[in-house]
C-alpha distance (Angstrom), angle and dihedral (degrees) to the residues before:
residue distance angle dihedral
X1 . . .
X2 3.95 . .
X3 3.86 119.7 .
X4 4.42 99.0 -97.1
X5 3.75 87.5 52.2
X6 4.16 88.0 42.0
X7 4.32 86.6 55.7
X8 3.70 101.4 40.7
X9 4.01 89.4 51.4
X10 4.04 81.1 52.0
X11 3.92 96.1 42.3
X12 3.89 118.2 106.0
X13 3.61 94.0 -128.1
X14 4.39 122.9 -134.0
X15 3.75 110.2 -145.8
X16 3.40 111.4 -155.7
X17 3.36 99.8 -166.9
X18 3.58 136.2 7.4
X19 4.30 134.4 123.5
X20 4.27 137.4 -129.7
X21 3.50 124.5 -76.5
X22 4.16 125.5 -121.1
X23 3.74 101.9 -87.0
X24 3.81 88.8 -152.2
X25 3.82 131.4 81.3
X26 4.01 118.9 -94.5
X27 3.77 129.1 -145.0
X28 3.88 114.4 -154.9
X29 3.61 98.0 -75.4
X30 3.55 103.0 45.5
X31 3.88 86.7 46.8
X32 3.86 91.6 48.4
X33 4.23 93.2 45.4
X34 4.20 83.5 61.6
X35 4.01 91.0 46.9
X36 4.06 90.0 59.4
X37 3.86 127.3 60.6
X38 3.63 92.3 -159.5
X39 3.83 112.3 30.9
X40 4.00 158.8 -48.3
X41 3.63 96.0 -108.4
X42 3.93 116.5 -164.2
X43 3.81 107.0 -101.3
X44 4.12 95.8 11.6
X45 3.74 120.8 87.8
X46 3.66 123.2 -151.2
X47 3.77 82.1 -146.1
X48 3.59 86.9 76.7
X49 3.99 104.4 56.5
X50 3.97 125.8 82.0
X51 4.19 85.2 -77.9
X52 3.32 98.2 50.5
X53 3.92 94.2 42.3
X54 3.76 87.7 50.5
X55 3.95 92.1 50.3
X56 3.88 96.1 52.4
X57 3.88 87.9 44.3
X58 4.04 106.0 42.0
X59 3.96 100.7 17.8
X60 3.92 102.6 43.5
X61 4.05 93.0 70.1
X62 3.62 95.6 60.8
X63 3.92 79.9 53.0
X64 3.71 89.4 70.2
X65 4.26 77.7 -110.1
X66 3.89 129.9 121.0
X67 3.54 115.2 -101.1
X68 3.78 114.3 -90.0
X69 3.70 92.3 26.5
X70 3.87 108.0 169.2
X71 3.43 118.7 -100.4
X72 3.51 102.3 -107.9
X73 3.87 95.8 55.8
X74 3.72 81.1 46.8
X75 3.54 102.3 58.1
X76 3.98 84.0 37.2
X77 4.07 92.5 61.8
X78 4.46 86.8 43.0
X79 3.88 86.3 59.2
X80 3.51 98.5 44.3
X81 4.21 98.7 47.6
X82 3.79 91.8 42.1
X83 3.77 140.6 -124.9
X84 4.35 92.0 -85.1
X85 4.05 86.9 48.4
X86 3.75 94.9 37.5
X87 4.07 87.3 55.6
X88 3.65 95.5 39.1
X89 4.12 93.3 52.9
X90 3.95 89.0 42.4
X91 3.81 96.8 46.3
X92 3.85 104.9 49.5
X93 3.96 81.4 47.4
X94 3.65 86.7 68.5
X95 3.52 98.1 60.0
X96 3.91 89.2 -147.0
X97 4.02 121.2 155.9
X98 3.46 99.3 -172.2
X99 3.74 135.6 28.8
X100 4.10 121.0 -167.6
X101 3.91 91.8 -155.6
X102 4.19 116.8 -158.9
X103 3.67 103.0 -145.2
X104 3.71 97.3 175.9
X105 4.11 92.3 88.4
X106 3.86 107.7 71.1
X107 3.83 116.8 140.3
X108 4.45 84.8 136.3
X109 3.88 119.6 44.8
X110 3.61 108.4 -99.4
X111 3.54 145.7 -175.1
X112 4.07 117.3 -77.7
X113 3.61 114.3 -130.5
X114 3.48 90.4 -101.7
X115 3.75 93.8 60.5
X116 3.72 89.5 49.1
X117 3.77 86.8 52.7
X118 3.58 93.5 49.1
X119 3.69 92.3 51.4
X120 3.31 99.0 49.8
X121 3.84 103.8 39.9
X122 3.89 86.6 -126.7
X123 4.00 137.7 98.0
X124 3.89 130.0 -92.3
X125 3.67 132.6 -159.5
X126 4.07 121.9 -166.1
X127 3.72 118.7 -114.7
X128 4.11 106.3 -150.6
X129 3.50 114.8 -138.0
X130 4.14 109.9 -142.3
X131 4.03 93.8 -156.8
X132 3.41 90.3 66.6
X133 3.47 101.5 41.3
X134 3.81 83.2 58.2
X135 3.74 95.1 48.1
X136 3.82 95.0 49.0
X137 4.65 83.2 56.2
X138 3.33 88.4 57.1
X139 3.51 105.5 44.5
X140 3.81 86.7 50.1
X141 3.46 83.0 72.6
X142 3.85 98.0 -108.7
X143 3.68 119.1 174.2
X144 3.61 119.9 -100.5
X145 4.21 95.8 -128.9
X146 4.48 83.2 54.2
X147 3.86 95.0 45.9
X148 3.50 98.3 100.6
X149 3.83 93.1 46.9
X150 3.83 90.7 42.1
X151 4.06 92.9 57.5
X152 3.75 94.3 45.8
X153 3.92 91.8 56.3
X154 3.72 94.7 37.5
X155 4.00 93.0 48.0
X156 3.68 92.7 41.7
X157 4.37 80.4 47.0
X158 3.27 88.8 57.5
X159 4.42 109.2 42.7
X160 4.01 73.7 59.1
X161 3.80 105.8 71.4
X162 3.61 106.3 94.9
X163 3.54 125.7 -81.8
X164 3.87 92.3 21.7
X165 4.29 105.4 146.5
X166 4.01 102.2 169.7
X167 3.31 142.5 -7.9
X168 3.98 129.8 -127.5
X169 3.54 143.5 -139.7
X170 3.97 133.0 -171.2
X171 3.50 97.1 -166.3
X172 4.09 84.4 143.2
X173 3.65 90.2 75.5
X174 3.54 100.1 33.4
X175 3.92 105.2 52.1
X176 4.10 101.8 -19.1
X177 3.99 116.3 -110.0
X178 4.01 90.3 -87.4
X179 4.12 90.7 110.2
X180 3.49 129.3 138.0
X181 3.39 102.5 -96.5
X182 3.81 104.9 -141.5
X183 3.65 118.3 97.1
X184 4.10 108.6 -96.6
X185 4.15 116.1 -114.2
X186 3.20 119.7 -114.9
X187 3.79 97.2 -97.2
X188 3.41 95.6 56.4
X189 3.83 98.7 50.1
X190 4.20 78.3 53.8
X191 3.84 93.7 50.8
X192 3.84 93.2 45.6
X193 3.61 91.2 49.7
X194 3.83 91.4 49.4
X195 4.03 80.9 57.2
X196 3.37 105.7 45.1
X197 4.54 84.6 41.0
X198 4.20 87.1 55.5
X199 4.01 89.6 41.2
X200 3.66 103.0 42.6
X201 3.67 120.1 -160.2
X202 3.76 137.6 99.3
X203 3.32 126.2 -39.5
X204 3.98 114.3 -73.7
X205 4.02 111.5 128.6
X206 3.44 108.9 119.0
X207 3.77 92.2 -140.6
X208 3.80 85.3 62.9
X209 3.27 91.2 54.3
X210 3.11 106.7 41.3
X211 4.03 80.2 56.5
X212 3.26 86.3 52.3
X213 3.33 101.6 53.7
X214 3.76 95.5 53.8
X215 3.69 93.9 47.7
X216 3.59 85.9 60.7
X217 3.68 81.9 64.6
X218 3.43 100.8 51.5
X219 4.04 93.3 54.9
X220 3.84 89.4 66.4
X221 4.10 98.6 -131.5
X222 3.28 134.1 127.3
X223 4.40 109.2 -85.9
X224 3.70 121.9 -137.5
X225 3.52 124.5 -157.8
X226 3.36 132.6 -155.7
X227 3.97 105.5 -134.0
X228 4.01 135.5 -174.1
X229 3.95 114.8 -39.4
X230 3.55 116.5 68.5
X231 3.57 152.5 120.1
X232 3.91 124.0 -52.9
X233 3.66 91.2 -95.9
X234 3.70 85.2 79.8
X235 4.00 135.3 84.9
X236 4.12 97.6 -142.7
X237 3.60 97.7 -161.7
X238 4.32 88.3 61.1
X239 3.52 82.4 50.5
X240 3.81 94.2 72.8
X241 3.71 109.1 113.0
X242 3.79 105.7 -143.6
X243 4.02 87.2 76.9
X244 3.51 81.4 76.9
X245 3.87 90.5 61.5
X246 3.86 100.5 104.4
X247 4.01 92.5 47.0
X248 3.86 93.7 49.3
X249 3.72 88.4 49.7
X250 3.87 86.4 49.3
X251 3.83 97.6 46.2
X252 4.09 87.4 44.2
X253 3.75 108.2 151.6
X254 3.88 107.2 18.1
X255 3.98 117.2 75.8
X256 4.17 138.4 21.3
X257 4.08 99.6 -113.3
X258 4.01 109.6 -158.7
X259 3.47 110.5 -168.8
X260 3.90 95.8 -156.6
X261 3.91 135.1 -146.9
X262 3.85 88.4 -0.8
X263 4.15 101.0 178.1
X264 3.24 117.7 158.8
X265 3.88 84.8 21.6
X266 3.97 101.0 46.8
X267 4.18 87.1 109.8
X268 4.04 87.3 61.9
X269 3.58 96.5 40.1
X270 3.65 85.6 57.0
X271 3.44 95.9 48.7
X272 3.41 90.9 50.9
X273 3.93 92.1 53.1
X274 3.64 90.7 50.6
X275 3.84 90.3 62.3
X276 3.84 117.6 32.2
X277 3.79 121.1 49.7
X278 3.45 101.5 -129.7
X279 4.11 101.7 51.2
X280 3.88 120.0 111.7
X281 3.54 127.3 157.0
X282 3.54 149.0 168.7
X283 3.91 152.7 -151.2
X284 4.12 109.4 -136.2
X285 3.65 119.2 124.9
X286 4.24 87.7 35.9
X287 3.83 79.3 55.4
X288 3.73 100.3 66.3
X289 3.77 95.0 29.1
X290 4.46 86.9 64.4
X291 3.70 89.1 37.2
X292 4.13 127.0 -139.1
X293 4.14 88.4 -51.0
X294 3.43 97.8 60.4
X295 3.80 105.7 34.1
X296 3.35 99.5 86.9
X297 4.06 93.4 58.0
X298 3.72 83.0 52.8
X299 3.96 92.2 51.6
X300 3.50 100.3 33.8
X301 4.31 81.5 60.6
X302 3.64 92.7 43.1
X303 4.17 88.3 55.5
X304 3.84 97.5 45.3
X305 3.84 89.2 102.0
X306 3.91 108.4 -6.4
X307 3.85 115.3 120.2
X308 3.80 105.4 -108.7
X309 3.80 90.0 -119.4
X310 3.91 94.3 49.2
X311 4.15 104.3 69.0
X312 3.60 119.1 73.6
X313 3.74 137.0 -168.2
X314 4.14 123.8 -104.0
X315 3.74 134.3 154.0
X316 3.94 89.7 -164.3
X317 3.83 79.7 -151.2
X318 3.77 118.1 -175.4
X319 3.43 141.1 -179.8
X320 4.14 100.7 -17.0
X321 3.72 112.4 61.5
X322 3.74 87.8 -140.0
X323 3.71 95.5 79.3
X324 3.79 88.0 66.2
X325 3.52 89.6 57.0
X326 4.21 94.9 43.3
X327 4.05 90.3 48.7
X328 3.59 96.5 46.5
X329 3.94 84.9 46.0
X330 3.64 92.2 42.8
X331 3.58 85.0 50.5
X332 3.42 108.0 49.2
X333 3.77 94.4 39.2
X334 4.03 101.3 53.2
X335 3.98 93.7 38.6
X336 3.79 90.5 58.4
X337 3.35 98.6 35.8
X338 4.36 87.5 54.4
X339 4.10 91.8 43.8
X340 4.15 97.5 46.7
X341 3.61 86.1 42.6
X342 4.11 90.1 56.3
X343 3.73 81.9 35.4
X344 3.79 92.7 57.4
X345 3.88 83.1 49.6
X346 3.17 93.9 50.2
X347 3.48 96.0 -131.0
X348 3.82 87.7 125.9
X349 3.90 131.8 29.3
X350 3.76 124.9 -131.4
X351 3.41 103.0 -102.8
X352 4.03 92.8 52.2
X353 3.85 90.7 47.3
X354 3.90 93.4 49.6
X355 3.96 91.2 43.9
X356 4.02 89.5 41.2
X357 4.33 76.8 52.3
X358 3.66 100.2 50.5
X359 4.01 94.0 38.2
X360 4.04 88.1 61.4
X361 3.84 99.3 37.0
X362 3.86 102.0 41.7
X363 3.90 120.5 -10.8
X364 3.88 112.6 47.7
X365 4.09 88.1 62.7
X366 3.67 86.3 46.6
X367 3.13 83.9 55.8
X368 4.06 104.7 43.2
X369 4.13 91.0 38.7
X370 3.72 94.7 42.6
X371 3.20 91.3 -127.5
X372 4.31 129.5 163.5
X373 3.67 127.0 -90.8
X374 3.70 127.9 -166.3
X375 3.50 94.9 175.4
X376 3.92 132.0 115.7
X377 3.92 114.9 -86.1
X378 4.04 119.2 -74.7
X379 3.43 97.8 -91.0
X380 4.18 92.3 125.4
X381 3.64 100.7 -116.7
X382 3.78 107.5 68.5
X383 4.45 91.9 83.2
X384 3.72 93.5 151.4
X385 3.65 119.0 139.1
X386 4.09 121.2 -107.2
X387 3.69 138.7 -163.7
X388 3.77 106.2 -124.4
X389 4.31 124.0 -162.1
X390 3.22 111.9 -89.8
X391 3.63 115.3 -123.6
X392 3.77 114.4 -130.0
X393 3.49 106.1 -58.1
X394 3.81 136.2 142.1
X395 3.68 105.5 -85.9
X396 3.88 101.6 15.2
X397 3.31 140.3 128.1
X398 4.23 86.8 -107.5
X399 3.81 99.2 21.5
């Protein structure tokens, strides 16, 4: 094992993004329908597709199973440990500190971020999604001509609950990112609303979100985006993040954008980070979905152009607790396996590669969340692992 791939397996990882797990038990078809973006087709597992491969071969150990175990004796040993043990086992595998947990996407029950805390001996933050902080004004009833006022104090309600570190949007599945860029009047934000109050429905007028969008701005934290790879219920080619060109140029100076996920994208997403200030990005949920053997084609695209403080790490696990595990693995396994190689080239030194390695697993969304570190200084060596504060959570230290 060289010496990157030695210091990312000790680094307390920061996921920027990720969600809860189901808190109940799965049979094999409930467990397969969270393996699959798309979905459990009659007669086609999701067992058999890069995820599902990657599962049997990097999750069943920590089962107590052989690796490659078939699915059925897989999903067998799940039931009989339990959802709480599953999680625990699959979470301390990950080796992540911190999780930035979206808790605006529910339709299973899942874990709080407190219970993901708890399970993983780490910290989590909430990530506020904006579409349904807009959805929850209008079915409050709230008249169409005080919409716009309504969502601004709801949204800025809502980034203060404690523990709140950024705010999200999925504008990508709901109109695509090709918006006019200019922030809507007044009237029009009223005559959208009067639409969307007649129509019913979730939130897809892209007047709303362009309002949206720019309110995100005004609250002053860091934006996620939700970029490329996705369920069905989204047009990919909208999903391409240089539509958003003109509005970053116009918002220039205010917030951190992370365009999230990115794949098949990451190339403009780079691009993107290379030229405007704000622009960060990264790769989870494409990381788990092409397993450990492909994520390091996947990074090694994402870090053609991108500043080396500009990509972070996520798993964008949801649902199974296994995808935390199978990101961070991902992760750790095609970053170090991209640095020693330009090590072994010598087109870096060490001590760039293992800072490059510790800026993109833990300290560049430190950085962009403002969020505590009680590690040693940034000097690229000092990977160990740390307890952070908790921040306000059921079962914390501070909750």
């Amino acid at each position: 094992m060289g010496a990157v791939r030695e210091a990312l397996d000790a680094l307390g990882l920061v996921d920027n993004h990720c969600h809860g797990t189901v808190t109940t038990g799965l049979d094999r078809a409930a467990f397969e329908s969270l393996l699959t973006e798309g979905e459990a087709w009659p007669g086609v597992s999701p067992f058999d597709s890069p995820v599902g491969v990657a599962v049997r071969r990097h999750c069943a150990p920590l089962l107590d199973l052989p690796r490659h175990s078939p699915a059925d004796e897989y999903v067998a040993r799940r039931a009989a440990l339990g959802p709480r043990e599953v999680r625990r086992r699959f979470l301390r595998a990950a080796g992540t500190d911190v999780f930035c947990v979206d808790t605006g996407y529910a339709p299973h029950p899942l874990t709080t971020p407190g219970e993901i805390a708890e399970a993983a001996g780490g910290a989590s933050y909430e990530v506020v999604r904006l579409e349904g902080v807009a959805e929850a004004v209008r079915a409050a009833g709230t008249e169409p001509d005080a919409y716009g006022e309504a969502f601004r104090a709801a949204a800025l309600e809502a980034v203060r609950r404690p523990g709140v570190v950024a705010v999200k949007s999925v504008a990508a599945y709901r109109t695509g990112f090709g918006l006019d860029p200019a922030r809507p009047a007044g009237e029009e934000v009223t005559a959208a609303a009067r639409r969307w109050s007649a129509r019913g429905g979730r939130l897809d007028d892209p007047v709303l979100v362009r309002h949206l969008l720019w309110t995100a701005v005004e609250l002053g934290l860091p934006l996620q985006l939700h970029t490329g790879f996705g369920d069905a219920d989204i047009r990919l080619h909208r999903s391409d993040p240089t539509h958003l060109t003109d509005w970053l140029h116009r918002i220039a100076g205010t917030i951190p954008v992370l365009f999230l996920h990115c794949w098949p994208y990451q190339r403009q997403a780079a691009y993107l980070s290379a030229v405007f200030e704000q622009v960060y990005l990264d790769v989870g949920l494409t990381l788990h979905h092409v397993g450990p053997a492909r994520a390091g084609a996947i990074l090694a695209e994402a870090l053609e152009i991108t500043p080396f403080r500009k990509l972070l790490y996520s798993s964008d696990a949801y649902g199974v607790p296994e995808f935390f595990h199978l990101g961070a693995l991902a992760f750790r396994q095609g970053l170090a396996g991209l640095l020693q190689e330009r090590v072994d080239a010598d087109e870096f030194s060490l001590p760039d590669a293992l800072r490059i390695a510790r800026w993109t697993g833990r300290d560049n969304a430190l950085r962009v969340y403002g969020l505590p570190d009680d590690m040693p200084g940034e000097d690229g060596t000092a990977c160990g692992r740390s307890q952070f504060p908790r921040s306000g959570y059921p079962g914390s230290p501070n909750g």
